[in-house]
C-alpha positions in Angstrom: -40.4 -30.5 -36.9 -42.2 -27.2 -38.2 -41.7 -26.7 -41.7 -40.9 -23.1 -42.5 -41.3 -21.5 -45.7 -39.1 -19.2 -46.9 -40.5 -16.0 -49.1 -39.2 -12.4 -49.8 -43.3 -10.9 -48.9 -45.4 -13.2 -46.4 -47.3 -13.8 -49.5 -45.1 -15.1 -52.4 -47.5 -18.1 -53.2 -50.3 -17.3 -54.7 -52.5 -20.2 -54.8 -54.3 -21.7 -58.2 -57.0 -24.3 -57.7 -55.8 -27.6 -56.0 -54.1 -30.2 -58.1 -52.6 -33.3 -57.7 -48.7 -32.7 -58.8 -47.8 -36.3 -58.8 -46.6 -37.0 -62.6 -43.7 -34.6 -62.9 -42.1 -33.7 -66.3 -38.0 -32.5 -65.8 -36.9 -30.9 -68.8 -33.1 -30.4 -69.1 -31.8 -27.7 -71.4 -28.3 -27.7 -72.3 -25.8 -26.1 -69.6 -28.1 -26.2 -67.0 -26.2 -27.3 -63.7 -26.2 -30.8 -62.4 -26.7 -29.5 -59.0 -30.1 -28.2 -59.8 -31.6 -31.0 -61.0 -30.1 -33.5 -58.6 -31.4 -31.7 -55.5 -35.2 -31.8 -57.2 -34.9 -35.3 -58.2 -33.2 -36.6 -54.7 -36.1 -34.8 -52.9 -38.8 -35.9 -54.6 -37.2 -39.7 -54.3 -37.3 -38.9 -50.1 -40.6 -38.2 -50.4 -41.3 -41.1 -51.9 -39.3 -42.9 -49.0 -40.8 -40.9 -46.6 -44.1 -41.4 -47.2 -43.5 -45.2 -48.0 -45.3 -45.5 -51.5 -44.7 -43.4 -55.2 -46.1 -40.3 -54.3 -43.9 -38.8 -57.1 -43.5 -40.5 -60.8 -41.4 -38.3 -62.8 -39.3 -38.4 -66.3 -36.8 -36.5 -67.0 -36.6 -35.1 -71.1 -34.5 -32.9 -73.1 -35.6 -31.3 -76.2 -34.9 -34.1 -78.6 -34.7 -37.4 -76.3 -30.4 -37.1 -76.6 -27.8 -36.8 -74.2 -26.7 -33.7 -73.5 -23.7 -32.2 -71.6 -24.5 -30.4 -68.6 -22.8 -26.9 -67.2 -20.1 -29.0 -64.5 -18.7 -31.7 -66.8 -22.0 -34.5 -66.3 -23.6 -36.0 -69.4 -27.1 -36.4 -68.6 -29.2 -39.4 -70.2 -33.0 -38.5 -70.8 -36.1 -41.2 -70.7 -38.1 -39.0 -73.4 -38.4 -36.0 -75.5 -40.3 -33.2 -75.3 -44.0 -33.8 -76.3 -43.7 -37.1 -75.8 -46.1 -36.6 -72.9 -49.0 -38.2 -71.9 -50.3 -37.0 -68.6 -48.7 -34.3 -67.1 -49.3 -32.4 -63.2 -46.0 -30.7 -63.4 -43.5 -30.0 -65.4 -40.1 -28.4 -64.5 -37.5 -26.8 -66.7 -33.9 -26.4 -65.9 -31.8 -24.0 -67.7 -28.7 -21.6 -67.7 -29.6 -18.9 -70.0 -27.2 -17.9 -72.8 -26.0 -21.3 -72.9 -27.9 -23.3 -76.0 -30.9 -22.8 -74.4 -34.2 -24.7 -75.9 -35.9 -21.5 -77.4 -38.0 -22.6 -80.6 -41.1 -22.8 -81.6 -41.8 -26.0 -81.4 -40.6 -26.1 -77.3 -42.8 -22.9 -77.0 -45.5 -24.2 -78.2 -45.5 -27.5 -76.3 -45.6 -25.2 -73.1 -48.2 -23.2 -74.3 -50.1 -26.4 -74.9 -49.6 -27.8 -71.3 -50.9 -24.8 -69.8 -54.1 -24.5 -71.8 -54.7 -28.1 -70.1 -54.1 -26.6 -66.9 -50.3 -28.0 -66.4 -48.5 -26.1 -63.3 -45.0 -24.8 -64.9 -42.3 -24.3 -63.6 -38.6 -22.6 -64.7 -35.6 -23.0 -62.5 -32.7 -20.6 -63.1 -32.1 -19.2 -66.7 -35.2 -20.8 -67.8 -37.1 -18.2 -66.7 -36.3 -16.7 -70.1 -38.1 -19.7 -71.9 -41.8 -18.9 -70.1 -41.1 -15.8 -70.5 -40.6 -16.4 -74.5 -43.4 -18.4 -74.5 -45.5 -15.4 -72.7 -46.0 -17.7 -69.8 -45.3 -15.5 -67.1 -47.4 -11.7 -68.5 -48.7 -10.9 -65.0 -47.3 -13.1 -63.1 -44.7 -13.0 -60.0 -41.4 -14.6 -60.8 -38.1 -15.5 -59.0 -35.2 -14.9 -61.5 -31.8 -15.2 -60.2 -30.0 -11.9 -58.8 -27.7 -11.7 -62.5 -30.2 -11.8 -64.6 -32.5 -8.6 -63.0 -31.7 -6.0 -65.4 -31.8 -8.0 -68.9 -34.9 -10.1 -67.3 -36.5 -6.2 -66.5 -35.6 -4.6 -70.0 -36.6 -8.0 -72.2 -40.1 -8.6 -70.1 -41.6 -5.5 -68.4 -44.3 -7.3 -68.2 -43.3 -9.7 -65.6 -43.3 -8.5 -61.7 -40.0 -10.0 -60.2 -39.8 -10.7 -57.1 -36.8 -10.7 -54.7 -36.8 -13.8 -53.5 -35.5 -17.8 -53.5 -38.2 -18.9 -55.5 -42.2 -17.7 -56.7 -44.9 -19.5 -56.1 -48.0 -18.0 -58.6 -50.9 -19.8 -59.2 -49.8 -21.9 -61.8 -46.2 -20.8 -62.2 -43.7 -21.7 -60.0 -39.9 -20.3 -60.7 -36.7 -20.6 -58.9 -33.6 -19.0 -58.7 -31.9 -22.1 -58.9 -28.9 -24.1 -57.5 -29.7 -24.9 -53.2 -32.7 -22.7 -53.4 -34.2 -25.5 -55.4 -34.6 -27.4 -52.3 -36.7 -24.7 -50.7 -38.4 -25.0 -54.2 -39.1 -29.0 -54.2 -39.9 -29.0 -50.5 -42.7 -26.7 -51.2 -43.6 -28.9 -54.3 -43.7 -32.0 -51.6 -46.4 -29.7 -48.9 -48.2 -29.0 -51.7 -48.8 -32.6 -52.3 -48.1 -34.3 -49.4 -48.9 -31.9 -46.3 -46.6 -30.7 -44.3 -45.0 -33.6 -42.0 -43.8 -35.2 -45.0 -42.2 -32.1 -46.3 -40.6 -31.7 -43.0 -39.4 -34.7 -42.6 -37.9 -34.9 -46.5 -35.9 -31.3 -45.0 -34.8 -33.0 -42.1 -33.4 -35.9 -44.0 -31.5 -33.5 -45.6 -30.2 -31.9 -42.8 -31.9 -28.6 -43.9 -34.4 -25.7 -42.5 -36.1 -24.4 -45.2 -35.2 -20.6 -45.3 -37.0 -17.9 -42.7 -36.7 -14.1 -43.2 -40.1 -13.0 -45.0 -40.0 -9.6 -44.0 -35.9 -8.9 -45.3 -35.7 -8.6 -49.4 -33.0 -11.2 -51.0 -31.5 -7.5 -52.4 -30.6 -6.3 -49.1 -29.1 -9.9 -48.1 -26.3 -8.0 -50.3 -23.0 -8.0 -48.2 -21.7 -4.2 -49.2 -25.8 -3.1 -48.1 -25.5 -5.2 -45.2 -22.3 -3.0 -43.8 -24.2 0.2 -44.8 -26.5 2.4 -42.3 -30.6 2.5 -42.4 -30.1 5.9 -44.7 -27.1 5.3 -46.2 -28.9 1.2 -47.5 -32.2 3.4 -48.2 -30.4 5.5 -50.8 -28.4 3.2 -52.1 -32.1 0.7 -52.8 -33.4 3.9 -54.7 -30.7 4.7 -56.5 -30.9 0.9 -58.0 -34.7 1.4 -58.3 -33.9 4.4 -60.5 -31.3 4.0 -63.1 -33.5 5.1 -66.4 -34.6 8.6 -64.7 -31.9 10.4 -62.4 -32.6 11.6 -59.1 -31.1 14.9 -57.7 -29.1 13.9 -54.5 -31.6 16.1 -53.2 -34.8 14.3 -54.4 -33.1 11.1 -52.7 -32.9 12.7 -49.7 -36.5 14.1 -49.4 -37.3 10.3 -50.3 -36.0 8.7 -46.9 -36.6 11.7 -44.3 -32.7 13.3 -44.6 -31.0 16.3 -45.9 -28.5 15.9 -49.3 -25.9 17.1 -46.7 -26.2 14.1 -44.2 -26.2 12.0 -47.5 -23.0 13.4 -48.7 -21.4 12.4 -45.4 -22.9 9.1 -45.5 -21.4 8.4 -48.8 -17.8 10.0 -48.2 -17.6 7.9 -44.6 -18.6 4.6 -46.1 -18.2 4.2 -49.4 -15.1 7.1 -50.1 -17.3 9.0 -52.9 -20.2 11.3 -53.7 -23.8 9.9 -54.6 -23.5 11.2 -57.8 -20.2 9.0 -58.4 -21.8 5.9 -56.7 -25.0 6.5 -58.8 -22.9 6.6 -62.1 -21.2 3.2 -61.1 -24.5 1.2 -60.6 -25.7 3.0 -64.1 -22.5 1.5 -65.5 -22.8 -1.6 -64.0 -26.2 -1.8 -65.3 -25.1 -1.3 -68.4 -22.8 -3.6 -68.7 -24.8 -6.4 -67.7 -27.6 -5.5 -70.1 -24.7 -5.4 -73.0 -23.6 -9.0 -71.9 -27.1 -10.4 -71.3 -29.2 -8.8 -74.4 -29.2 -8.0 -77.5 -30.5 -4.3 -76.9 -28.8 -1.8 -79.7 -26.0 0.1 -77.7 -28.1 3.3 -77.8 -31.1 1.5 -76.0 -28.9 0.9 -73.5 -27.3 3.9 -72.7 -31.0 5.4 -72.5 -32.3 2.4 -70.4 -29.1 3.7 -67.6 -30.0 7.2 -68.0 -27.0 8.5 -69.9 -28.8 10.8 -72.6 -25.7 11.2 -74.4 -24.0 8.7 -76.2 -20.9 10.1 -76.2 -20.6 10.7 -72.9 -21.7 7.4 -72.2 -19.1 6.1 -74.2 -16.4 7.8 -72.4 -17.7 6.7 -69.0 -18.2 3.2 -69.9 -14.3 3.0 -71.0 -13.3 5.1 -68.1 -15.0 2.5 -65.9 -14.3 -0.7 -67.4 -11.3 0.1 -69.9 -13.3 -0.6 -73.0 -16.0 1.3 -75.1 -19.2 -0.6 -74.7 -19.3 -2.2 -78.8 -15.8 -3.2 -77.8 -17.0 -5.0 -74.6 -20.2 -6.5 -76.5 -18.1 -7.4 -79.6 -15.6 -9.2 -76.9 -18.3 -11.0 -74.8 -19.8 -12.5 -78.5 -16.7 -13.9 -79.5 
């Protein structure tokens, strides 16, 4: 069968030198969801089926060698800790961030370590947060899944996400987690085992690997998906501009229309103005940065282009029936 590869761009992976990524490290962090690890494991076990000998060793850790509960009710059992390594191609972490995740030290420097000895590294789902910590992904393309955006955006400016299932960057590879870790592994498997086996390991799951390169996961949104070319257009600016304001004439210069036809476009389809829809996402935005970090309320406000506090105060409870220290203080209890 041909084994397609999904990607946001044609050219999500961007290749390191080749290496061998046969002795695989899991790390587990608290919370993270059974699902995601299961799917990696199960697929790296076909390929080992597939291909009729251990292409794959792996061992899974937590931080401190225990047990540990897992987000959907599973206790998982590890084989080691972290750092109790000897040889590593790969190593994996799973996490759900804002659930006990493994930031320290002593976990950052251990990654640090790996990739000074050339280690590919890898975060699936929240974990992102933990390369990032560690200053693991500075320059580097990175899939981080669709609720995490703004806090991910406003904590590490310095990382280019990318709207897709999963990154491929030299020698990071991130996920979004959850079924797009198969399209993960199965890339994981090419990589090491060409692409019959990979196929075949997809097929065993009764799964085609994801098409689309040229269509953005952002406009795979289902309230985009019902809007028109322009109408979509301004919309994806808007998002791309929350910190600075556009006029609803600037947006319209920006996709070949008049603020007019915009107007219309707005009150047919979504039953308000642009400056209305613009102040929801700005809210929204805000909201998700007061629930995801630990920005001062102020920051905030700025960051969603509300120069007044005040004001932003009063739109935030307007919107969501709470001021925004009343909707932090809430979310932190």
């Amino acid at each position: 069968m041909q084994f397609k590869v999904y990607s946001a761009e044609p050219q999500t992976k961007r290749l390191a030198p080749q290496r061998r990524l046969q002795r695989v490290v899991i790390v587990v962090l608290p919370g993270t969801a059974s699902l995601d690890a299961s799917l990696t494991i199960q697929a790296l076990k076909s390929a080992n089926a597939v291909a009729g000998y251990a292409v794959f060793h792996w061992r899974i850790a937590t931080l401190d060698g225990e047990s540990i509960d897992l987000e959907d009710g599973f206790i998982l059992h590890p084989q080691m800790a972290v750092g109790e390594d000897e040889a590593i191609d790969l190593t994996l972490v799973f996490g759900e961030w804002g659930v006990g995740t493994g930031r320290s030290d002593i976990f950052s420097s251990w990654l640090k370590r790996l990739d000074r000895q050339g280690v590919y590294i890898g975060a699936i789902g929240g974990a992102c947060y933990e390369l990032a910590n560690a200053g693991l992904l500075s320059g580097y393309q990175c899939a981080v899944p669709w609720a995490y955006h703004d806090s991910f955006k406003e904590l590490y400016p310095s990382v280019d996400i990318r709207d897709a299932l999963f990154s491929w960057d030299r020698k990071r590879i991130t996920c979004t987690g959850r079924a797009a870790c198969l399209d993960m592994v199965l890339n994981v498997i090419e990589h090491q085992c060409g692409t019959e086996i990979a196929g075949q390991v997809a097929e065993a799951f009764n799964y085609e690997v994801r098409g689309g390169a040229s269509i953005p996961l952002r406009q795979r949104n289902l309230t985009l998906q019902k809007m028109s070319g322009k109408l979509a257009e301004a919309v994806r600016i808007m998002e791309e501009n929350l910190e600075i304001l556009l006029t609803a004439e600037e947006i319209a210069n920006e996709i070949g229309s008049s603020k007019r036809q915009i107007e219309r476009l707005f009150a047919r389809h979504l039953s308000c103005s642009p400056k209305r829809y613009y102040k929801r996402l700005r809210l929204k935005r805000a909201r998700s940065l007061l629930r995801q970090t630990a920005l001062p309320v102020s920051e905030v406000a700025v960051a969603c282009g509300f120069t007044s506090f005040s004001y932003f105060s009063r739109a935030y409870r307007g919107y969501f029936g709470s001021t925004p220290r009343e909707d932090r203080v809430a979310r932190v209890g």
